[in-house]
C-alpha positions in Angstrom: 0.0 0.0 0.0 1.0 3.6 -0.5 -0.7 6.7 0.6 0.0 10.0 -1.3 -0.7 13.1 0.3 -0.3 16.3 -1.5 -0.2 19.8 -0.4 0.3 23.4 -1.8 -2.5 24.4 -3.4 -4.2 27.5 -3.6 -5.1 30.9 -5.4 -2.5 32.9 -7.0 -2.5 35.8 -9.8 -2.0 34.6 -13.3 1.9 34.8 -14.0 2.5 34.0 -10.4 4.0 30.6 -8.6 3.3 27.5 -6.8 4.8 24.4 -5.5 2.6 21.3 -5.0 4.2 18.7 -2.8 3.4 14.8 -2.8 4.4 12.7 0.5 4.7 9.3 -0.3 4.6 6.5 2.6 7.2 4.7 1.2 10.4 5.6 -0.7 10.3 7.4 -3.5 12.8 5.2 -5.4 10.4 1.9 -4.8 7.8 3.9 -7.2 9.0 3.1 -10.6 6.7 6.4 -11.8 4.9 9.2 -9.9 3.1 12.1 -12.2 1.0 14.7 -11.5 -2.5 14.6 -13.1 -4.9 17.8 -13.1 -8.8 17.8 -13.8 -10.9 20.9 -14.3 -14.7 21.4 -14.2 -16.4 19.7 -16.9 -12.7 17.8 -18.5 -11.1 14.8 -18.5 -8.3 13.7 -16.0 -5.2 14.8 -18.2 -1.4 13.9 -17.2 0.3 17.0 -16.6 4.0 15.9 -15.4 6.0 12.6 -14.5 9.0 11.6 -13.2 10.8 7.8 -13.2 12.1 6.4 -9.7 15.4 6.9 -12.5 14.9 10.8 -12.8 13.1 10.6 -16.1 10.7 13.5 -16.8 7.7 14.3 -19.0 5.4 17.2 -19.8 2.8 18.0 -21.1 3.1 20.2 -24.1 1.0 22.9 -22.3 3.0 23.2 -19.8 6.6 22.3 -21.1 8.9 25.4 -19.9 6.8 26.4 -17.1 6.3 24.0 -14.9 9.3 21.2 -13.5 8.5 18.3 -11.7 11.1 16.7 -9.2 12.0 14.3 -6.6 13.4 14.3 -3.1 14.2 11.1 -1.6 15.4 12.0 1.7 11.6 13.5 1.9 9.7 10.8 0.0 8.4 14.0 -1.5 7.7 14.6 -5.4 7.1 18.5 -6.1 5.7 20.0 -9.1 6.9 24.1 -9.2 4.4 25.9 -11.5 5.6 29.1 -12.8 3.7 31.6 -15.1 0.6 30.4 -14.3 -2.6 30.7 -16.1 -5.9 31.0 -15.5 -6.5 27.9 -17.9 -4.0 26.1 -15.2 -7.0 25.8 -12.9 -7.8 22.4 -11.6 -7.6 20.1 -9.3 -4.5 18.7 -9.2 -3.3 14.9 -8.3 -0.4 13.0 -7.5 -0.4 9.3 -8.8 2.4 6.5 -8.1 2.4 3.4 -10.7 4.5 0.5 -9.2 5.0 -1.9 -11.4 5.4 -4.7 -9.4 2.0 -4.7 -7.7 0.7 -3.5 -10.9 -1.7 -1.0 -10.0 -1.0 2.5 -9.2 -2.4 4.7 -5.9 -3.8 8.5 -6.2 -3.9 11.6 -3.6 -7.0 13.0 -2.9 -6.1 16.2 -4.8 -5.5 20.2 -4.4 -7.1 22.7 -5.7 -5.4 25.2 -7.5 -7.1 28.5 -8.8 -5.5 31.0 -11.4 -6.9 34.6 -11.6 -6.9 37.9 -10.7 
């Protein structure tokens, strides 16, 4: 089992910044891929970042430039710094682990994060 917990949500003025953390129960490393997902009113769950327990990283091409996702293993902590936001960066945003051994993958319970002036 692994419980995901993530934090840093909230409202900020388009252009401005946030950091969402993810807290893992279990080392980060053991989690062969953690992404972020975000879902707004009325759309479809859509992957926003990943990272690889190996340091890999993907974006998506919305976001690609402005937003970096990264790992702490000291922390069990995956973060996902959002710069330059937009107001079409509003959602609720999840963290999701895939292990592949157990084959199934485990989801936070989401923060909201709200873009506008």
């Amino acid at each position: 089992q692994v419980q995901l917990v993530e934090s840093g949500g909230g409202l900020v003025q388009p252009g401005g910044s946030l950091r969402l953390s993810c807290a893992a129960s279990r080392n980060i490393f053991s989690i062969n891929v953690m992404g972020w997902y975000r879902q707004a009113p009325g759309k479809q769950r859509e992957l926003v970042a990943s990272i690889t327990s190996g340091g890999s990283t993907h974006y998506a091409d919305s976001v690609k430039g402005r937003f970096t996702v990264s790992g702490d293993n000291a922390k069990n902590t995956v973060y996902l710094q959002m710069n330059s936001l937009k107001p079409e960066d509003t959602a609720v945003y999840y963290c999701q682990g895939w292990i592949a051994t157990l084959r199934r993958d485990y989801w936070g319970q989401g923060t909201q994060v709200t873009v506008s002036s």
